[in-house]
N, C-alpha and C positions, 0 to 999 in steps of 0.2 A: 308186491302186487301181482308181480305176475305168476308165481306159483301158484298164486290163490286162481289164477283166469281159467283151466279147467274145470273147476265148481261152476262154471257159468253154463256149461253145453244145456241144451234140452233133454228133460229127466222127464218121466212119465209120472201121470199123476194118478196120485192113489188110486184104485182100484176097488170097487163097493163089493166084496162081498156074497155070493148067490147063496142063498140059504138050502138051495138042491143039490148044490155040487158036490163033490165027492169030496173024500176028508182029504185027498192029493189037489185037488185042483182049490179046495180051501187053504189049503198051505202054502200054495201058490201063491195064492190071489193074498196072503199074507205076507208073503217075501217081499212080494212088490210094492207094497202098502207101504211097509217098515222102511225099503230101500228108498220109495219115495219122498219119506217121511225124513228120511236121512239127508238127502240130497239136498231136499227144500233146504237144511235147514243149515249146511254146511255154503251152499249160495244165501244165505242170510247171513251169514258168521264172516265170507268173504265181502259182500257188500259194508257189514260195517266195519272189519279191517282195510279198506279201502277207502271208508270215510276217516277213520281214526289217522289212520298215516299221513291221509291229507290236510287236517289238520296239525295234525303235528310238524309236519314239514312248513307249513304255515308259518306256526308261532316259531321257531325255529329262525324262519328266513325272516323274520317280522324282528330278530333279534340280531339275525346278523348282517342283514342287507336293510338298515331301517330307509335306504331312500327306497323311491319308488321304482325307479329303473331296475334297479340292481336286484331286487324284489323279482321282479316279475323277467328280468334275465336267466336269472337262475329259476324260477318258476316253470316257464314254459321248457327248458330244455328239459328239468327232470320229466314233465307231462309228455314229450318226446319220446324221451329215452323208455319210460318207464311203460307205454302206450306202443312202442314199439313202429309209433307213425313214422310220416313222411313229414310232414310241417305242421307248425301250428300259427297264427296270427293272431296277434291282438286287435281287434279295432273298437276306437274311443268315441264318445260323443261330445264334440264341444260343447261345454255348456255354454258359453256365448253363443256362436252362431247355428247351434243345434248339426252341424255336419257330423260327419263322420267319416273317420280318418285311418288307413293303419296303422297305428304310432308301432309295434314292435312284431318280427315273425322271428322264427327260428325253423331253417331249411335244413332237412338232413345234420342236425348238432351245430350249425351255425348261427349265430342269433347276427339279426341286424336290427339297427336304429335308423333315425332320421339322421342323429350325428355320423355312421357310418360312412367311408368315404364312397363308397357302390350302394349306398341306398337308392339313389334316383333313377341306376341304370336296372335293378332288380325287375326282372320278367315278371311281372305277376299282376293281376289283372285287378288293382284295384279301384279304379272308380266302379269301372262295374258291381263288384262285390261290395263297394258302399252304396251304392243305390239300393241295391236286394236288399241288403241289411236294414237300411230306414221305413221300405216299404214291405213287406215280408212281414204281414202282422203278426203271423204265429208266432215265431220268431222271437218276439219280444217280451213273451214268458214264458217258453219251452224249448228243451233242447230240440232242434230240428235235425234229420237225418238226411243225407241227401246220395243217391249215388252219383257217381263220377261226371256221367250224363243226365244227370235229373230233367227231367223238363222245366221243373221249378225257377233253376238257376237260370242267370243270362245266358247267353250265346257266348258270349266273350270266354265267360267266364268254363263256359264247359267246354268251349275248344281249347283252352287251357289244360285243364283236366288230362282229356283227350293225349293231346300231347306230352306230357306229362307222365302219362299210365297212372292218376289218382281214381281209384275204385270206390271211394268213399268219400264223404266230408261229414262232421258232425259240428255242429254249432251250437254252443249253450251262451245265454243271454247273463250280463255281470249286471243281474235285478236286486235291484232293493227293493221293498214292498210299495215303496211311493214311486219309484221312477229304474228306466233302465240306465244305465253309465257306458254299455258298449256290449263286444262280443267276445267272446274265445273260439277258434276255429280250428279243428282238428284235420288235416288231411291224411289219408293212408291208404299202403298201393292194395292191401289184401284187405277182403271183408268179406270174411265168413260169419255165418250166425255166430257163433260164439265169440269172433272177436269184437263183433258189433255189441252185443250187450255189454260186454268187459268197457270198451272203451268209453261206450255210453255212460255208464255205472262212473267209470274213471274222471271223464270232464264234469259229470254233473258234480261229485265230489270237490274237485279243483275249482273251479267256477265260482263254488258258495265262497272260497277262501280267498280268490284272489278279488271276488267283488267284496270284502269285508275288508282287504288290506287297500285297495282303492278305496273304497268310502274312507277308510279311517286316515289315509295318505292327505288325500283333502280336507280333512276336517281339520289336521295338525297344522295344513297348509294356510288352509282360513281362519286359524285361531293364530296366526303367524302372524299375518297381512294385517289382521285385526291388531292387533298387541301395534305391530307396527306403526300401524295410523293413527292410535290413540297414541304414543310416544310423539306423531308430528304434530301433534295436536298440542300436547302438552309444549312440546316446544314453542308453536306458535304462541301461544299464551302468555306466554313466558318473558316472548318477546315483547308481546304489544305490552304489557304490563310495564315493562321493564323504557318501553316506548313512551308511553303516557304520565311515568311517574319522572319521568327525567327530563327526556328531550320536549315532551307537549307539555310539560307544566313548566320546564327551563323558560320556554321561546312564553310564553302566556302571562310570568312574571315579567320577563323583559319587556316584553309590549306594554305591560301595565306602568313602568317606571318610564318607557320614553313616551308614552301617551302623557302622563304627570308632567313630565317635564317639558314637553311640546306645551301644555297648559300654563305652564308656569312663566314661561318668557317667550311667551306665543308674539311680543310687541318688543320684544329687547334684543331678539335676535336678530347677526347679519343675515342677507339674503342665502350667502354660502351655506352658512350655520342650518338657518332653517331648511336648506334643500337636503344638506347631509342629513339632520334628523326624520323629515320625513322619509328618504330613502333607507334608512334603518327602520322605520317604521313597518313600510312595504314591506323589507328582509323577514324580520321579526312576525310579519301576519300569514304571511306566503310559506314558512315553515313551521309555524304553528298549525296551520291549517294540514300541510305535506305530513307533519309528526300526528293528527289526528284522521287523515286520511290512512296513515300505514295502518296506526289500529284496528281499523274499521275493517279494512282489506285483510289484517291477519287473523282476527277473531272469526272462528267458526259462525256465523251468525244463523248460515240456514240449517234449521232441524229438519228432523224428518215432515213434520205440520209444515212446514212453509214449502210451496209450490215455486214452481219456475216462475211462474206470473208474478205472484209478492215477493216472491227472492228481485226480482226487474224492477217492481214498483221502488222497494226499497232502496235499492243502491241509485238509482237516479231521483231520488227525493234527496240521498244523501250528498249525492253530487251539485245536485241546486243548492243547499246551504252550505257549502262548502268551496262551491266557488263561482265564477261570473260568467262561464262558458255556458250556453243553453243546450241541454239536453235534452231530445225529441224521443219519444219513446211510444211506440207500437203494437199491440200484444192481443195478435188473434187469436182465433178459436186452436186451442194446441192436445195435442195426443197426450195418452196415457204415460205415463211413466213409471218405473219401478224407482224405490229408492236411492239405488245407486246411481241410476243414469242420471237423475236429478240432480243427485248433487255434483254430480262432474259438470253437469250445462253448466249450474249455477257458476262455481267457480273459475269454468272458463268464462262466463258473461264477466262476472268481478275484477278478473284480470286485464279481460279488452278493455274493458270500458276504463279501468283506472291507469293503464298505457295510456288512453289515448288521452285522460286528464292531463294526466304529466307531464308526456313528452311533445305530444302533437304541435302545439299551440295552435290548436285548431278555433276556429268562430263559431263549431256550432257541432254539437254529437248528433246523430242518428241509432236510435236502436230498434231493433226489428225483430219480434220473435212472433213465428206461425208453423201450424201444422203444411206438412206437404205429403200431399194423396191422401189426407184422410189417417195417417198412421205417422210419416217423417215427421221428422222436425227441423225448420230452419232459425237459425239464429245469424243476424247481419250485426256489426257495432259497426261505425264507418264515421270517418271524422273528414275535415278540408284543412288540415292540417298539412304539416310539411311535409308526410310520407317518412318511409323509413328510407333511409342512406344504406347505400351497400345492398347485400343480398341481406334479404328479410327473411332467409332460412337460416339467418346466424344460430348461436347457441344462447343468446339471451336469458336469465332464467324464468322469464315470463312467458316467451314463448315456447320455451321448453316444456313448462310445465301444462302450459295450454295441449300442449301436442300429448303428453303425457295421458292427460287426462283423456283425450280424446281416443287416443288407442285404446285407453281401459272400457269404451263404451265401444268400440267401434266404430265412433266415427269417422269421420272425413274432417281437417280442418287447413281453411286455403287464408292467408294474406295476398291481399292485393295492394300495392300502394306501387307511388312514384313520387319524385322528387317535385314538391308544391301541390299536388294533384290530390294528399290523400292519402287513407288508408282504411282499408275495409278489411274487417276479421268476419268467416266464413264458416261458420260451424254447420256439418248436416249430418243427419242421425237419422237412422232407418231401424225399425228392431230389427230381429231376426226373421228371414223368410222362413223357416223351417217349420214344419206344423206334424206333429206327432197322427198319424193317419189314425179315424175317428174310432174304429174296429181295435185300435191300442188303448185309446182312453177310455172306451169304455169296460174294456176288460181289467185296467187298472181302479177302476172306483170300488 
């Protein structure tokens, strides 16, 4: 690439021709033409060996660095080395909370991470340059140029510079045609016209590659997590199946033979007798009931059609025929949700509320779900039961899994309980504040 970077200088362009001119100044005016013609066309011949290498080094690195890190480690140093800059940085967009982050830079041939052990203390001005970054509509489908002291850029960020001696910055946007994923940021101390178009040429090339190896990074990712969850799924099934054919149809016959036989010598039996059969009785109805409750609890039941509101309905219909505790249930006006934040409430509400079946020995459920500001959402299960013992941030797999879920949304989720006093599960969910500035959306339609 860089042999090729003399082809970039500014060449004159053709030259028309005067039909009066002498046959010397026509010959001229011919050289120039032809040289012109030349030039053009040997900066065409290096722009697309500057795209070809880029890809190639792509599939290449796509072949021997297949993580994602390692990718884009070795990525940006060549875009370095090869660029002849000063640094480069990556920054990302979380698709959850829409920020935007530096996840990797490479200073002078050095690459860091977040896992690095001098990441945190690293000089470099990044909130500042994430804020320009989200609000900088250009930005967000063209590569932007900036000098050292732009006016464009923060304050921060150009006193950085400043100090620094960076004469340049170029930014090209990692766009897909439906959405941006983040940035590549090139710094370097020299910027002449010609290095400026080279470099230009340079990231735009890289950019298209390393937003194709990102896309494609996630996509393996989320066809991972998928494959994955359908696997826990299958297992669940598996279970309850294996629940229901055994242990709820075990405890369902046995009831059926000591109900017979409580009939049968209902008048012959001692007082002892009769109390021990009905106490096997009780045994027998209370794990029948517990082996058709796990079912219930392990089957996937909400699809994507059933809402938070009937995923609520149902499970506390469920819990009334299923056992004697009274469940109170609540269900105001509630926000929008996507399908995945759905079904994570859902499955934390299923799991509160059937803790609080089992273990509480509570006299009465409360459950609670409503919108907060018009957008949050809160979710209350709360029993008057005996509370949890010990610290109620153990590792239980119920409440682990509740926490689990709630990190995959972002939520918040708080237990409050005391010894006789209770316990109330605390779910609250906010989407994302982040909002794509109106001057991006509409230039992506």
């Amino acid at each position: 690439m860089k042999a090729m970077s003399a082809h970039t200088d500014d060449v004159p362009r053709p030259v028309a021709l005067e039909r009066d001119a002498s046959p010397e100044a026509e010959l001229r005016s011919l050289r120039e033409a032809l040289r012109a013609a030349s030039d053009e066309r040997q900066r065409a011949e290096c722009m697309a060996a500057i795209q070809a290498e880029a890809v190639q080094l792509a599939l290449d690195l796509l072949v021997t660095e297949p993580n994602l890190r390692g990718f884009f480690r070795v990525f940006i140093k060549r875009l370095v080395d090869e660029s002849e800059a000063h640094a480069c940085g990556v920054w990302l967009i979380d698709e959850g909370s829409g920020a935007c982050n530096l996840w990797m830079a490479n200073i002078q041939g050095d690459t860091f991470t977040a896992e690095s052990p001098d990441w945190a203390s690293l000089d470099l001005p990044r909130e500042s340059m994430s804020r320009h970054l989200l609000e900088y509509a250009e930005g967000w489908s063209t590569i932007t140029e900036y000098d050292g002291d732009d006016a464009r850029l923060p304050e921060h960020v150009r006193e950085f510079n400043r100090a620094a001696g960076v004469d340049a910055v170029f930014v090209a946007p990692l766009m897909l045609p439906s959405r941006t994923l983040g940035w590549v940021a090139l710094s370097s101390m020299t910027a002449s016209d010609c290095e400026r178009r080279w470099r230009h040429a340079l990231l735009d090339a890289t950019a298209r590659q390393a937003t194709l190896a990102l896309y494609y990074s996630r996509l393996v990712e989320q066809s991972r997590l998928e494959e994955r969850r359908q696997a826990v799924l299958e297992e669940r099934n598996r279970i309850a199946r294996d629940i229901h054919d055994t242990l709820a149809q075990g405890f369902a016959a046995i009831l059926m033979q000591l109900q017979a036989a409580q009939r049968a010598a209902a008048s012959s039996l001692p007082p002892a007798a009769a109390r021990s059969l009905e106490t096997a009785l009780d045994l027998a109805r209370t794990h029948m009931v517990e082996a058709r409750r796990s079912v219930a609890a392990l089957r996937p039941h909400s699809s994507e059609q059933e809402n938070v509101a009937a995923a609520l309905q149902r499970m506390v219909d469920l819990a009334h025929r299923t056992s004697d505790v009274p469940v109170d249930l609540a269900i105001d006006a509630l926000p929008a949700f996507d399908a995945g934040v759905e079904r994570e409430i859902i499955g934390i509400a299923q799991e509160a509320l059937t803790n609080a079946m089992r273990h509480a020995r509570a006299r009465r459920i409360r459950v609670h779900a409503g919108a907060v500001r018009g957008v949050g959402f809160r979710l209350s299960v709360a029993d008057d039961g005996r509370g949890i013992a010990g610290d109620c941030g153990g590792s239980g797999f119920g409440m682990t899994s509740m926490r689990e879920r709630a990190e995959r949304i972002g939520a918040s989720l708080t237990f409050v309980t005391a010894p006789r006093s209770g316990t109330e599960v605390v779910l609250a969910w906010e989407p994302p504040s982040f909002s794509i500035p109106r001057t991006v959306v509409d230039g992506l339609r």
